[in-house]
C-alpha positions in Angstrom: 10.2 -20.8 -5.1 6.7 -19.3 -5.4 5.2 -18.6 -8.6 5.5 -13.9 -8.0 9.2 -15.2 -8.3 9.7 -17.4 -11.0 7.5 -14.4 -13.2 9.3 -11.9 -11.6 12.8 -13.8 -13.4 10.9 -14.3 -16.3 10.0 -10.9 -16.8 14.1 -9.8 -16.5 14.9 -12.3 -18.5 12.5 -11.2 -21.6 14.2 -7.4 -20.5 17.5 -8.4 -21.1 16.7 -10.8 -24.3 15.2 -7.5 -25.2 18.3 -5.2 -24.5 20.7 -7.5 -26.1 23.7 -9.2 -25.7 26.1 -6.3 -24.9 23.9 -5.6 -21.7 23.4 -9.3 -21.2 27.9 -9.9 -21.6 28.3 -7.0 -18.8 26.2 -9.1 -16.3 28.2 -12.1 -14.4 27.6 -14.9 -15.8 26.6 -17.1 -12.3 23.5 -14.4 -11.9 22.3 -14.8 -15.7 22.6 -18.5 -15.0 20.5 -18.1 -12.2 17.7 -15.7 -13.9 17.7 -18.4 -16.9 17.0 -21.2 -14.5 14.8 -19.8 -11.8 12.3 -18.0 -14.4 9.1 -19.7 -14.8 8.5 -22.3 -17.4 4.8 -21.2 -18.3 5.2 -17.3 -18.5 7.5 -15.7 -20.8 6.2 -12.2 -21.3 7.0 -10.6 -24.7 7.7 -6.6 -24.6 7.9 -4.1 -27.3 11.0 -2.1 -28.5 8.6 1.3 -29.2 6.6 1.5 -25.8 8.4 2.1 -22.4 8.2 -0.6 -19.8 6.0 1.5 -17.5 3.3 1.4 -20.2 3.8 -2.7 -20.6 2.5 -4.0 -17.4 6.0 -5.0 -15.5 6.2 -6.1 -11.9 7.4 -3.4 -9.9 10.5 -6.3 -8.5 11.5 -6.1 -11.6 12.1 -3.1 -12.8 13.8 -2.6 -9.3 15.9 -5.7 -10.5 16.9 -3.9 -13.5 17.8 -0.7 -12.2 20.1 -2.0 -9.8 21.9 -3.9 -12.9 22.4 -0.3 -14.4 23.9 0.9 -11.1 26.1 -1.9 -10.4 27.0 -3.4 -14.2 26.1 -1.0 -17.0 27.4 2.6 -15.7 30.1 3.6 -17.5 31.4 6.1 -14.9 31.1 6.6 -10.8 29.6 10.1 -12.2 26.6 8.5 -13.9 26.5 6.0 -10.5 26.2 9.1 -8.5 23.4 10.6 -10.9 21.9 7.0 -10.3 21.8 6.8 -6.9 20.7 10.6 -6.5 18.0 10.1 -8.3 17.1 6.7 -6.3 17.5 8.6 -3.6 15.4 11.4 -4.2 12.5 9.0 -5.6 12.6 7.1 -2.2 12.2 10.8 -0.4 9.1 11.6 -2.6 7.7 8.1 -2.1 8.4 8.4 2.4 6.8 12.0 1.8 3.2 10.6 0.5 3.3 7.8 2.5 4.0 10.2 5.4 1.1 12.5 4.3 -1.2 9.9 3.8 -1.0 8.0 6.6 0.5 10.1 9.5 -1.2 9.1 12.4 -1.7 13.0 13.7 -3.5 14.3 10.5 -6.2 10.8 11.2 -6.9 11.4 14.5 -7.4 15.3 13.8 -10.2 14.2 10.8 -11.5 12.1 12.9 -12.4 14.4 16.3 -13.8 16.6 13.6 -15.7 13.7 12.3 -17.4 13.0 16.1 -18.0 16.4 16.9 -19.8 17.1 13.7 -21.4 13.5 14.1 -22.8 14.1 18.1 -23.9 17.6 18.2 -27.0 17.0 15.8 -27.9 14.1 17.8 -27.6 15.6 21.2 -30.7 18.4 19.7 -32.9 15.8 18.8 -32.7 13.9 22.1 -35.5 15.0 24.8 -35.7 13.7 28.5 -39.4 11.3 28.7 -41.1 12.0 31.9 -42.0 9.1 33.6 -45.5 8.8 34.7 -47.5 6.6 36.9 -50.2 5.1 35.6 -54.0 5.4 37.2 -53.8 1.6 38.1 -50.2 2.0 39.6 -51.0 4.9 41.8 -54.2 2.8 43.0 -52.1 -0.4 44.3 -49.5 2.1 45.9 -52.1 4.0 47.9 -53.5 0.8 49.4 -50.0 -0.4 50.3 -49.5 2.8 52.0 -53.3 2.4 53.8 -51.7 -1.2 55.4 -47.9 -0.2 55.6 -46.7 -3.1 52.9 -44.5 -1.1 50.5 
């Protein structure tokens, strides 16, 4: 198991030391067992009761992790599981919505035409056309070529 893992257990397990036993005694047992042994042996992050776990520098796996041990293990009715997975659901609507707008292909191509057009237009002004001219010592070798018919 790679090492993003075993800290990403380690970092539920701390949670749930940190919730208590009641939320810990709702789990199955098997899948604490698991967290316990799988967590790594080096990292054991301590949080703090009085700051929310946003502000504490928690892997985004786990606090996925956690929320889905609310939805399936600590809601006490299928109302507050509804509620749950609404609001799941409308978070993964706002998240597809900036990904959409930052990234949709049409909007990038559109900036970037605008980009060229505004890039090639001052560029095509400061281009001239050079006239090519012969020199003095050119025009003398061609005349003589002409005079014997060698060119």
């Amino acid at each position: 198991m790679n090492v993003s893992t075993q800290e990403m257990y380690s970092e539920v397990y701390s949670i749930l030391n940190l919730l208590g036993n009641s939320y810990i005694a709702k789990l199955p047992k098997s899948l604490f067992k698991m967290i316990e042994e799988e967590k790594s042996s080096t990292y054991n992050p301590q949080y703090r009761e009085d700051r929310s776990l946003n502000e504490q520098n928690i892997k985004r796996e786990s606090l996925s992790m956690i929320a889905l041990f609310h939805l399936y293990y600590w809601c006490n009715s299928d109302e507050e599981k509804e509620q749950l997975k609404q609001l799941f659901k409308s978070n993964e609507e706002k998240h597809q919505a900036e990904i959409r707008e930052k990234y949709n292909p049409d909007n990038l191509f559109k900036n970037r035409k605008q980009e060229a057009i505004v890039e090639t237009q001052p560029i095509a002004n400061e281009v001239a056309m050079v006239e090519y001219k012969e020199s003095v010592f050119k025009r003398f070798i061609n005349k003589i070529k002409g005079i014997f018919h060698l060119g």
